[in-house]
KEFIRO-891518 format. One record per residue (C-alpha): residue number from 1; residue in one letter; x, z, y. Coordinates in steps of 0.02 Angstrom, whole numbers, always signed. Layout:
NUM,A,X,Z,Y
...
END
This chain:
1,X,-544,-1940,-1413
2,X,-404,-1870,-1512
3,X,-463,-1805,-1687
4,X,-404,-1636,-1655
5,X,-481,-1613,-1490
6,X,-609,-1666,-1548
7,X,-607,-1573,-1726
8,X,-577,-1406,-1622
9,X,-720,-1436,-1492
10,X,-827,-1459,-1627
11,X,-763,-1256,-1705
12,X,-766,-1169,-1548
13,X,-956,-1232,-1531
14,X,-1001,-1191,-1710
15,X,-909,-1032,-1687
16,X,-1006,-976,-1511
17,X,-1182,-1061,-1537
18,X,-1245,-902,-1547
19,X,-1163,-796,-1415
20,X,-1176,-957,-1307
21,X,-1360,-985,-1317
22,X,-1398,-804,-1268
23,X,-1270,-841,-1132
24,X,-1352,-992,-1069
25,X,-1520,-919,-1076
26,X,-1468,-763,-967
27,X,-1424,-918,-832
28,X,-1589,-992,-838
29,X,-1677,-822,-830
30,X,-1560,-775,-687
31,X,-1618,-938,-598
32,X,-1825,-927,-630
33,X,-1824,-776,-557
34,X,-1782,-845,-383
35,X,-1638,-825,-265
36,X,-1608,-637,-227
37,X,-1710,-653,-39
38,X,-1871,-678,-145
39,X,-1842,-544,-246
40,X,-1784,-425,-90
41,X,-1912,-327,+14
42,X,-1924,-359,+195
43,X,-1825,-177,+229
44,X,-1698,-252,+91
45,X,-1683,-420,+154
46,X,-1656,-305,+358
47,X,-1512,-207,+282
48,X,-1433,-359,+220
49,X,-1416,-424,+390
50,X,-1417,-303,+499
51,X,-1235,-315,+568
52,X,-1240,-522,+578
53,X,-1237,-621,+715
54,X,-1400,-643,+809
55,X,-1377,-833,+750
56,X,-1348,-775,+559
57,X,-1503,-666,+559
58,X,-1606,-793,+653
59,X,-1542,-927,+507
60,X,-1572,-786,+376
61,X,-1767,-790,+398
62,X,-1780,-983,+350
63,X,-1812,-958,+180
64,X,-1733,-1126,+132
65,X,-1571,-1069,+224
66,X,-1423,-1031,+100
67,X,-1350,-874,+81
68,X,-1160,-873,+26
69,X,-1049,-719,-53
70,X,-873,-724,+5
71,X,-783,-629,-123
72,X,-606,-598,-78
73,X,-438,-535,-149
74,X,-351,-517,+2
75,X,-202,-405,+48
76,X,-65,-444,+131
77,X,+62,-359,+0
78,X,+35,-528,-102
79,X,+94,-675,-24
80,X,-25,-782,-105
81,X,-168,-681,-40
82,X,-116,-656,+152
83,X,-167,-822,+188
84,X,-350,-789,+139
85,X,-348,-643,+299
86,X,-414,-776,+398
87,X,-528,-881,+278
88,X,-704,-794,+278
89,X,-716,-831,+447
90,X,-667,-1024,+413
91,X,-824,-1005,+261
92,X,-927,-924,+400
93,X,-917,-1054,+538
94,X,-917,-1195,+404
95,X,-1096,-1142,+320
96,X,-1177,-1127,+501
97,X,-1131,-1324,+522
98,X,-1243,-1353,+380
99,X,-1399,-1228,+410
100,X,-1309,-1100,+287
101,X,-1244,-904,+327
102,X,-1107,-820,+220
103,X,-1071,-642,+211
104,X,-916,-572,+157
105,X,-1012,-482,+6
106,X,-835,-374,-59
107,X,-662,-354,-77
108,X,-556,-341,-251
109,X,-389,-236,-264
110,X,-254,-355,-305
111,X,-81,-288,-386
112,X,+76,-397,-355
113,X,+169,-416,-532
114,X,+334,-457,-438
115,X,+313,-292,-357
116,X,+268,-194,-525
117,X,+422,-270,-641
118,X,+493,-138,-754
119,X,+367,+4,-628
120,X,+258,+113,-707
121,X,+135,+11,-602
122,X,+145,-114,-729
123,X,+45,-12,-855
124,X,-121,-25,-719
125,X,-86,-227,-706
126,X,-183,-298,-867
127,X,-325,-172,-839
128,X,-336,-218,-646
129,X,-428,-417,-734
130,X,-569,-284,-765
131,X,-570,-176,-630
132,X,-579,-349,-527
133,X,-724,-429,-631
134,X,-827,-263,-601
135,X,-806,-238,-410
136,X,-841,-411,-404
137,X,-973,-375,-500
138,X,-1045,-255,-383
139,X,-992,-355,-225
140,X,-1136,-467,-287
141,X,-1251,-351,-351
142,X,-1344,-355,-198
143,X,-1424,-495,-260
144,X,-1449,-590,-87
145,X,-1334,-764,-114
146,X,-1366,-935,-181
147,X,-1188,-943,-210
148,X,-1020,-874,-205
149,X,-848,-931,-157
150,X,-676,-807,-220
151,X,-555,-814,-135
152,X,-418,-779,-260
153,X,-231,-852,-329
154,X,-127,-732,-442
155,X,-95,-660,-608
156,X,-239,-562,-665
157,X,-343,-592,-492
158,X,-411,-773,-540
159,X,-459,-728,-725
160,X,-549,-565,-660
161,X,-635,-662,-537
162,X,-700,-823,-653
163,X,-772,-644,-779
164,X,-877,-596,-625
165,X,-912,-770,-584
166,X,-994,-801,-744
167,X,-1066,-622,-753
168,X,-1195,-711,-589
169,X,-1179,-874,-698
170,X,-1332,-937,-631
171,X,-1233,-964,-452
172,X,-1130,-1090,-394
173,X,-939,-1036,-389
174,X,-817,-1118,-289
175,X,-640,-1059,-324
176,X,-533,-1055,-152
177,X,-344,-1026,-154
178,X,-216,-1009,-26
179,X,-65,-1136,-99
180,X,+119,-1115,-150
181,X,+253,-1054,-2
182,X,+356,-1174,+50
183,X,+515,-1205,-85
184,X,+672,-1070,-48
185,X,+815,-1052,-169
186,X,+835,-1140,-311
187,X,+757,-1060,-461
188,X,+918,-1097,-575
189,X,+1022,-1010,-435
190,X,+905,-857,-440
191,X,+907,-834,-621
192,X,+1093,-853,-626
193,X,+1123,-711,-497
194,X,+1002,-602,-617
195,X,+1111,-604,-745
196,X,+1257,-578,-638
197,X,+1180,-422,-607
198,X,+1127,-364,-775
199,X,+1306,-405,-816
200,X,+1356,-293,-666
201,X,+1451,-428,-606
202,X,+1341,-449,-446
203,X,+1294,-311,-315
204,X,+1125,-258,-269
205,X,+1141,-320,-129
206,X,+1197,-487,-177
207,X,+1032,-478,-283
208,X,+919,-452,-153
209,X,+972,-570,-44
210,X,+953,-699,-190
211,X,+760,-625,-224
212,X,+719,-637,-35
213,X,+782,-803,-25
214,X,+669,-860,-163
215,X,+511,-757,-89
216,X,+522,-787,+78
217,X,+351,-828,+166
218,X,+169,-845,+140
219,X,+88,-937,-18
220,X,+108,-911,-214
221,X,+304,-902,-287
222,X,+345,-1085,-321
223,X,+396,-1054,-511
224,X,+265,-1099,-665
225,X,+213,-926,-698
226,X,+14,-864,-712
227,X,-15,-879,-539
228,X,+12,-1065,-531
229,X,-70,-1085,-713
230,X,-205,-1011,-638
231,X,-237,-1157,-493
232,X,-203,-1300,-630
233,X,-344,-1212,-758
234,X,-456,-1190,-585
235,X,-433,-1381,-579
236,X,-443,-1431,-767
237,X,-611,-1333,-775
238,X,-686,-1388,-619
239,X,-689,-1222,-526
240,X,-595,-1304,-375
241,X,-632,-1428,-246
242,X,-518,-1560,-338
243,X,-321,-1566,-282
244,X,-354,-1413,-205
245,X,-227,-1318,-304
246,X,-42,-1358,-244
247,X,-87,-1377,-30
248,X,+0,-1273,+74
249,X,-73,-1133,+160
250,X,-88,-1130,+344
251,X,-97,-1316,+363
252,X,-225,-1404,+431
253,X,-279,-1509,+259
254,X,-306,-1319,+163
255,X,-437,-1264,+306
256,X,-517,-1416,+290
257,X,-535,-1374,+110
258,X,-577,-1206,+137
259,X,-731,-1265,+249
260,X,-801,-1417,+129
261,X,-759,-1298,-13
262,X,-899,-1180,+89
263,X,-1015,-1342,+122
264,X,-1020,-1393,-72
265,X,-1040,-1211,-124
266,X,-1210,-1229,-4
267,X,-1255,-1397,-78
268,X,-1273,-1353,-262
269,X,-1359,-1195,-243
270,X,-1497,-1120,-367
271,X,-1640,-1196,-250
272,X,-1566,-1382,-246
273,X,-1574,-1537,-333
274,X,-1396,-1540,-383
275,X,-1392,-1346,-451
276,X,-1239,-1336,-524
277,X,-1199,-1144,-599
278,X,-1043,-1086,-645
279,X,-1093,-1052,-832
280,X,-1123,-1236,-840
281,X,-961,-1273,-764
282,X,-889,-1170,-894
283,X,-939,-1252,-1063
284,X,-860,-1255,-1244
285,X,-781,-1434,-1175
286,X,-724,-1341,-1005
287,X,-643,-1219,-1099
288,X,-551,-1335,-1202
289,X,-495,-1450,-1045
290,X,-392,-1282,-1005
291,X,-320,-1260,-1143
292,X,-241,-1438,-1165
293,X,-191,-1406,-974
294,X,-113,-1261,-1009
295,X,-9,-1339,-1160
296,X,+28,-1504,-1069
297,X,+108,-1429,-905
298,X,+198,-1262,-1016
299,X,+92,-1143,-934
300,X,+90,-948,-941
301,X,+43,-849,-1108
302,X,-50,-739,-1023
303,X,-172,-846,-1019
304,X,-166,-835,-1216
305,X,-285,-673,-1162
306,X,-343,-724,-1006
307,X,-449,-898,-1071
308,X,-494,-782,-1223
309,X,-594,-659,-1093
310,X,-650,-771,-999
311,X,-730,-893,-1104
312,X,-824,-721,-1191
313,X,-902,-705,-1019
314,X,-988,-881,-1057
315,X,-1029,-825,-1233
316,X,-898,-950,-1290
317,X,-789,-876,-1439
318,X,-583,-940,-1447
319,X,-442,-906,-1589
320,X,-251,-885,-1583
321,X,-289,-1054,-1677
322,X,-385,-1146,-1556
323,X,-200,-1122,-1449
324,X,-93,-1170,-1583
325,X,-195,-1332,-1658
326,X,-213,-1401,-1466
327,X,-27,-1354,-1429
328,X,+32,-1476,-1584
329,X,-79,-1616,-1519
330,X,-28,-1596,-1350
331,X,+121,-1682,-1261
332,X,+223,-1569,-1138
333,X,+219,-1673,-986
334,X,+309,-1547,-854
335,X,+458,-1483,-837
336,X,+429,-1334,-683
337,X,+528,-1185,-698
338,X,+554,-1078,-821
339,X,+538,-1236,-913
340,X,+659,-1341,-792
341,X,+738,-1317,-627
342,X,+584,-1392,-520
343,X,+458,-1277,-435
344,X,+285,-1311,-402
345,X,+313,-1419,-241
346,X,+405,-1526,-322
347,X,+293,-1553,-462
348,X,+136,-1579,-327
349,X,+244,-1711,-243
350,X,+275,-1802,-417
351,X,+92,-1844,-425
352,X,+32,-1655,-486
353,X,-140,-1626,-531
354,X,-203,-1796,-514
355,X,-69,-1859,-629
356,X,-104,-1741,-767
357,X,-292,-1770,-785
358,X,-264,-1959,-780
359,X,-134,-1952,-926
360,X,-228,-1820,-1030
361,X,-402,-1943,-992
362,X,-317,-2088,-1063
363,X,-243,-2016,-1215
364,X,-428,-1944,-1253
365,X,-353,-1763,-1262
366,X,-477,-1690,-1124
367,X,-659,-1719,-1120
368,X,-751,-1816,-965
369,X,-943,-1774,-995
370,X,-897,-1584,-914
371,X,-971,-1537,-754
372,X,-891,-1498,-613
373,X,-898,-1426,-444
374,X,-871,-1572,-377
375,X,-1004,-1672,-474
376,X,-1034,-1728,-667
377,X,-843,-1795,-750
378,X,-677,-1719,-740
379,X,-633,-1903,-666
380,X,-660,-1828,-517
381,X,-498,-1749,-525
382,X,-400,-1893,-545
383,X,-398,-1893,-336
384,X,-322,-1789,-194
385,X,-375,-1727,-32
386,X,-314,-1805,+136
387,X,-354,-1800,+313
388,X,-397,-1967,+396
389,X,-383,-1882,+579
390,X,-501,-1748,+568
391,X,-609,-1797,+415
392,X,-559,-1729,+246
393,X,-592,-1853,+120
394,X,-522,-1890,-47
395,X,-420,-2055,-107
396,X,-352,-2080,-299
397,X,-207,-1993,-327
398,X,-26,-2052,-404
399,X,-49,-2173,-569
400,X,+144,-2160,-604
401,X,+255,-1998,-579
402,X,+365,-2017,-434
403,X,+488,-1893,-524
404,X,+509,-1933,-718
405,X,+626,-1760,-717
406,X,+491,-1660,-678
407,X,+318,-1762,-730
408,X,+291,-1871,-871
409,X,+154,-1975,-935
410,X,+70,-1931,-1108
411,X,+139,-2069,-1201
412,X,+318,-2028,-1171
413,X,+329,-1843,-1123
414,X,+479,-1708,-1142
415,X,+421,-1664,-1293
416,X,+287,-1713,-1424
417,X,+168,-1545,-1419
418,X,+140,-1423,-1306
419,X,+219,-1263,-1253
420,X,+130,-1121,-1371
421,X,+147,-1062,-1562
422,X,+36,-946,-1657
423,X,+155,-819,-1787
424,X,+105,-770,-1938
425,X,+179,-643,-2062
426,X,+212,-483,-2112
427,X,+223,-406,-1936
428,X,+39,-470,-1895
429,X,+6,-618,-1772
430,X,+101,-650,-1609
431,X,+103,-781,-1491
432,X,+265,-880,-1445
433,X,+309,-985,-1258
434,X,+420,-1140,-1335
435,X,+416,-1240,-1188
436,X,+575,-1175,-1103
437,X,+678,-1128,-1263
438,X,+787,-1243,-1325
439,X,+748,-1319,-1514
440,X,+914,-1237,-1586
441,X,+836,-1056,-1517
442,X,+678,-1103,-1603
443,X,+708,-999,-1769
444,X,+815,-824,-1771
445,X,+835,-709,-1913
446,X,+953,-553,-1871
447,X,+934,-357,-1902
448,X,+819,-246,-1793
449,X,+842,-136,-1638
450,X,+716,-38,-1622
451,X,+651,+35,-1452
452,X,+485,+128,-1399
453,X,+522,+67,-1213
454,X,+593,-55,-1110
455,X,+724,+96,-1018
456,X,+784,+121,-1206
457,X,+828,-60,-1228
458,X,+928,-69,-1076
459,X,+1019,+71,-1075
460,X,+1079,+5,-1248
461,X,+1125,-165,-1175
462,X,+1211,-77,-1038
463,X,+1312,+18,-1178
464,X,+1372,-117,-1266
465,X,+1246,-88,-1432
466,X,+1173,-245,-1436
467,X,+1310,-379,-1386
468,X,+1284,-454,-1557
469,X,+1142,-545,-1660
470,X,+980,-475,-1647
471,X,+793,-474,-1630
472,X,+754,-334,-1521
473,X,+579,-256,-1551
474,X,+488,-151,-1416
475,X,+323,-78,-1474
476,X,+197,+41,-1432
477,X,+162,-98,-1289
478,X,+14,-147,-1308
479,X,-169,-127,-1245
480,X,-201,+22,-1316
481,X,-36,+110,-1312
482,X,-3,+75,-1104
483,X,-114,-76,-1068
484,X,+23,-191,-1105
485,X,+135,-217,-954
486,X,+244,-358,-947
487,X,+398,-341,-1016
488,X,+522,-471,-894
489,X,+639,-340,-818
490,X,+707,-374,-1016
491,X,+731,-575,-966
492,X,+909,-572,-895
493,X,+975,-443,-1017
494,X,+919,-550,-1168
495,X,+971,-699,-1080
496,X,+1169,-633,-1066
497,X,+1144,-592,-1252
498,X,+1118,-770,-1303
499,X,+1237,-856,-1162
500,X,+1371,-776,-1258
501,X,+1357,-876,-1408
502,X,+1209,-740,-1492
503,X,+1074,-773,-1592
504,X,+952,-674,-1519
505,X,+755,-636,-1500
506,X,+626,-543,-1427
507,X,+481,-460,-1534
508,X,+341,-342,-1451
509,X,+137,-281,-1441
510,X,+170,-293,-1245
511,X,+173,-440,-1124
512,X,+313,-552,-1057
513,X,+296,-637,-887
514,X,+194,-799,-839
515,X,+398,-828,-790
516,X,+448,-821,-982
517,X,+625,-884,-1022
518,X,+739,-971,-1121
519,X,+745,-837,-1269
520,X,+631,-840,-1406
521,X,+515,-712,-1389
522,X,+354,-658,-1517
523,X,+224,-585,-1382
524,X,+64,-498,-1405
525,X,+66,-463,-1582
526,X,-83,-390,-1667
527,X,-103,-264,-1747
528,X,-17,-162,-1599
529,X,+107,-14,-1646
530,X,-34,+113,-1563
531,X,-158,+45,-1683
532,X,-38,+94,-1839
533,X,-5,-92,-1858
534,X,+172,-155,-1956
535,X,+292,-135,-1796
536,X,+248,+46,-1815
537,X,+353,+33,-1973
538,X,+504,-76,-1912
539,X,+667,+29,-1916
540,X,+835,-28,-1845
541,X,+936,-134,-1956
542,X,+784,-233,-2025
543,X,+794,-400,-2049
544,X,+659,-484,-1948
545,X,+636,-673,-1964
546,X,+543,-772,-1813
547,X,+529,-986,-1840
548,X,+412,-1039,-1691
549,X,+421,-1212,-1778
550,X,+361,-1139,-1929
551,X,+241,-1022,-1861
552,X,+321,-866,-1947
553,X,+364,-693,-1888
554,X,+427,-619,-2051
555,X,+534,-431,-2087
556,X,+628,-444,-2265
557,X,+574,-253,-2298
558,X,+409,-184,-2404
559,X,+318,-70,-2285
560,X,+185,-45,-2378
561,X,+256,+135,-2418
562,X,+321,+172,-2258
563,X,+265,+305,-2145
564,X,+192,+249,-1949
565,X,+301,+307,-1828
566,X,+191,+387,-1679
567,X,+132,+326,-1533
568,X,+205,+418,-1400
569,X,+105,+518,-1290
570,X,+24,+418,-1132
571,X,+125,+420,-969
572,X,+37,+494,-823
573,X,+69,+480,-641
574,X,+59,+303,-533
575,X,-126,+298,-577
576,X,-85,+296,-769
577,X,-200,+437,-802
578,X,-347,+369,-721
579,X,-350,+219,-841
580,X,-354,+319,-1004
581,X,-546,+252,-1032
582,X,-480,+64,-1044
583,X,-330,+119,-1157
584,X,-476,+174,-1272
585,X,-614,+58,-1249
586,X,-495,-112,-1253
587,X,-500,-248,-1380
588,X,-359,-322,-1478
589,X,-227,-455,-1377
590,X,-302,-578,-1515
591,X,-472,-557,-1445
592,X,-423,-556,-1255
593,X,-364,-380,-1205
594,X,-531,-343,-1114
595,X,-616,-167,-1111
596,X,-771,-278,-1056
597,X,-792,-371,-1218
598,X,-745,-272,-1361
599,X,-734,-373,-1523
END
């Protein structure tokens, strides 16, 4: 194993032995005190089934039968979610062919990011990973399942899901996606008529036709953003059938996964021999597997909060740190845009999933002895699903990329770490995305302009203000300020900026997009503005200093003296005002963002 795997495996456990053995013990309880039917009086046990088919209730009084919770995300606003319409019944008729029922226990809401850019929707989206772990939370609350399946693929869906999955830890939980859409225009070609338009130099419509011709059908967008990080850390922690990530929806090989993925779920229930919960799938080593995923392929910071909460949900405690130290030992393998001008298709056809494990297993930078959903070893990932006529069944997948432009192996990758930096300095702590900016972007020092919005900042651009060097800070972002919304509607602005010769940067509390870009941009710091932390301070014509190769995020100016400029008051209307309990009960970006775990 490499030492600093290794040497940061060994932390995190130090760090979470006690959180995690109260966690783990919660499991066992859960499980000694029988499946939910025992516990359930016979009126209980009536209501449950009352509306089943005769067949289902007739199944329902074996007490040996196994009872499966559908959770679902479904809406047919998301593309990645209108697939799943038609899944539960897929689950259904699948767990009958092996003496099981299922029961569609509860629906999630799921917001669509791509909808919400630059919206005051945006401000709901963080908080919605919380909303979604609690109805989940109640979906299953009826206590009647030996297992669950979620049926979930995007941005703050998955995360909110895998909290509520290891809320019932004690159950088996089978993550079920729907697969990427078919590829549509090329991602370079999209973001160059973006900036066309910030430049005014392309029409709306000319715009839209661009954006429908790169969202055009059912299944996730085909870019690298946190949708698509979500399926590879599904498959790097063992929460999916393996290669189940990148299939398309629709086809016959994804209901065939859908229906074993309803079989297994049966198989490794509470009452078996081969009980495998998901807070043992979810281990200090799990965790960690995800993480070097994550930096290997250049995935999405937001999952610099999401992997936070959700490991706290297993009692397992991670640091900015823990990010930083893997990203340094971890080759960058993929090149999928933002980070190149391949989309997610592509990469699955250059040996995908498969690929990745088996490079990351040889250079000892993920751990084997994990379980999985799929059975003890993450080598079980190093295959893919086919048919063979009608039978699904599983064959080793690709031991060389087929596409050297788009997938690497670990010992000669695009670049020698990984895609993530931790900041340091005078303005707090901030995360930095490296993989898609180029090494001469890496460092920018320039004066400040200062904005308490993202409308602020582009009506400047649009005036001409900022067509020179700067590092443009927008505060009072952040969790507690407005839940911290991303911030990507500022992508093609920033990107003109530095395509005319600028050096240029990006420094906020808030969020930037799974999609984040070529321009260096310090994310998430901590202490936010709305907490009275140093961007509070920041006035324009500061010189602020950011070195992601250094790790710095410095402002040549003493604050210490320096009044806090306010927070301004909280936005209403759009739901805003209904979230105001989150805005106060929320952790810090550095300890996940959640209003469930409050450091």
């Amino acid at each position: 194993m490499n030492p600093v795997v290794v040497d940061v495996t060994a932390r995190i456990v130090a760090r979470s032995r006690a959180t995690r053995t109260a966690y783990l013990a919660g499991v066992e309880a859960a499980r000694a005190a029988e499946p939910g039917r025992a516990k359930l009086s016979c009126a209980n046990w009536a209501h449950a089934f009352a509306a089943s088919e005769p067949g289902d209730r007739l199944r329902a009084l074996d007490p040996k039968a196994p009872n499966l919770g559908i959770i679902s995300a479904y809406n047919d606003m998301l593309s990645a979610h209108q697939p799943l319409e038609r899944y539960p019944a897929l689950i259904k008729a699948a767990a009958r062919e092996v003496g099981a029922t299922a029961q569609f226990a509860g629906g999630v809401p799921a917001m669509c990011d791509g909808v919400t850019q630059g919206q005051p929707g945006m401000e709901l989206s963080l908080f919605s990973r919380d909303v979604i772990a609690m109805a989940a939370g109640v979906a299953l609350s009826h206590d009647a399942f030996d297992g669950a399946l979620y049926l979930g693929v995007c941005d703050k869906i998955v995360p909110g899901l895998a909290i509520a999955a290891l809320a019932f830890g004690h159950l088996p939980a089978i993550f079920v996606p729907a697969g990427p859409m078919a590829s549509g225009l090329p991602n370079a070609e999209k973001a160059r008529v973006r900036a066309l338009f910030a430049e005014g130099r392309a029409s709306r419509d000319e715009l839209l036709a661009a954006e429908q011709a790169s969202y055009h059908g059912p299944g996730t967008c085909t870019f690298y953003g946190t949708a698509n990080s979500n399926q590879m850390l599904m498959e790097m922690m063992g929460l999916h059938l393996p290669g189940s990530a990148f299939i398309h929806p629709d086809s016959p090989l994804r209901e065939a996964l859908v229906k074993a993925a309803a079989q297994r779920c049966a198989a490794i229930g509470p009452r078996s021999d081969a009980w495998i919960p998901a807070g043992h799938v979810v281990s200090e080593k799990a965790v960690v597997n995800g993480l070097v995923g994550l930096m290997a392929t250049g995935g999405s910071t937001n999952h610099v909060l999401h992997l936070v909460a959700v490991a706290r949900a297993a009692g397992i405690l991670l640091r900015l740190e823990d990010f930083d130290d893997l990203s340094r030992a971890t080759p960058l393998m993929a090149r999928v845009y933002p980070n190149g001008s391949a989309d997610v298709n592509q990469f699955h056809a250059a040996g995908g999933m498969a690929f990745v494990v088996r490079e990351l297993l040889g250079a000892g930078l993920v751990h084997d002895d994990v379980l999985t959903v799929a059975g003890p070893g993450l080598r079980h990932y190093l295959q893919e699903p086919i048919l063979d006529g009608d039978t699904l069944v599983w064959r080793d997948g690709a031991v060389e990329s087929l596409d050297l432009d788009i997938l690497r192996p670990a010992s000669d990758p695009f670049e020698a770490e990984g895609g993530m930096r931790q900041l340091r300095g005078g303005l707090g702590q901030a995360v930095i995305k490296t993989s898609a900016v180029k090494r001469e972007h890496r460092a920018v020092t320039a004066p400040a302009a200062v904005f308490d919005n993202q409308v602020d900042f582009q009506a400047a651009f649009r005036r001409g203000d900022l067509d020179r060097d700067v590092v443009a800070v927008i505060r009072f972002q952040g969790p507690q300020a407005n839940g911290m919304p991303e911030l990507h509607a500022l992508t093609p602005a920033m990107t003109v900026l530095q395509d005319r010769g600028h050096h240029v940067a990006l420094v906020t509390d808030g969020r930037m997009s799974g999609a984040s870009g070529k321009v260096p941009a310090a994310i998430h710091v901590t202490p936010e503005a709305a907490a009275g932390g140093p961007l509070s301070k920041v006035r324009d014509g500061d010189i602020i200093r950011i070195d992601a190769e250094a790790g710095v995020l410095e402002i040549e100016a003493d604050l210490t003296d320096r009044p806090a400029e306010p927070a301004p008051p909280a936005q209403t209307g759009c739901g805003r005002e209904l979230f105001s309990v989150f805005r106060q009960a929320v952790s810090a970006a550095d300890t996940g963002a959640s209003a469930l775990f409050k450091a």
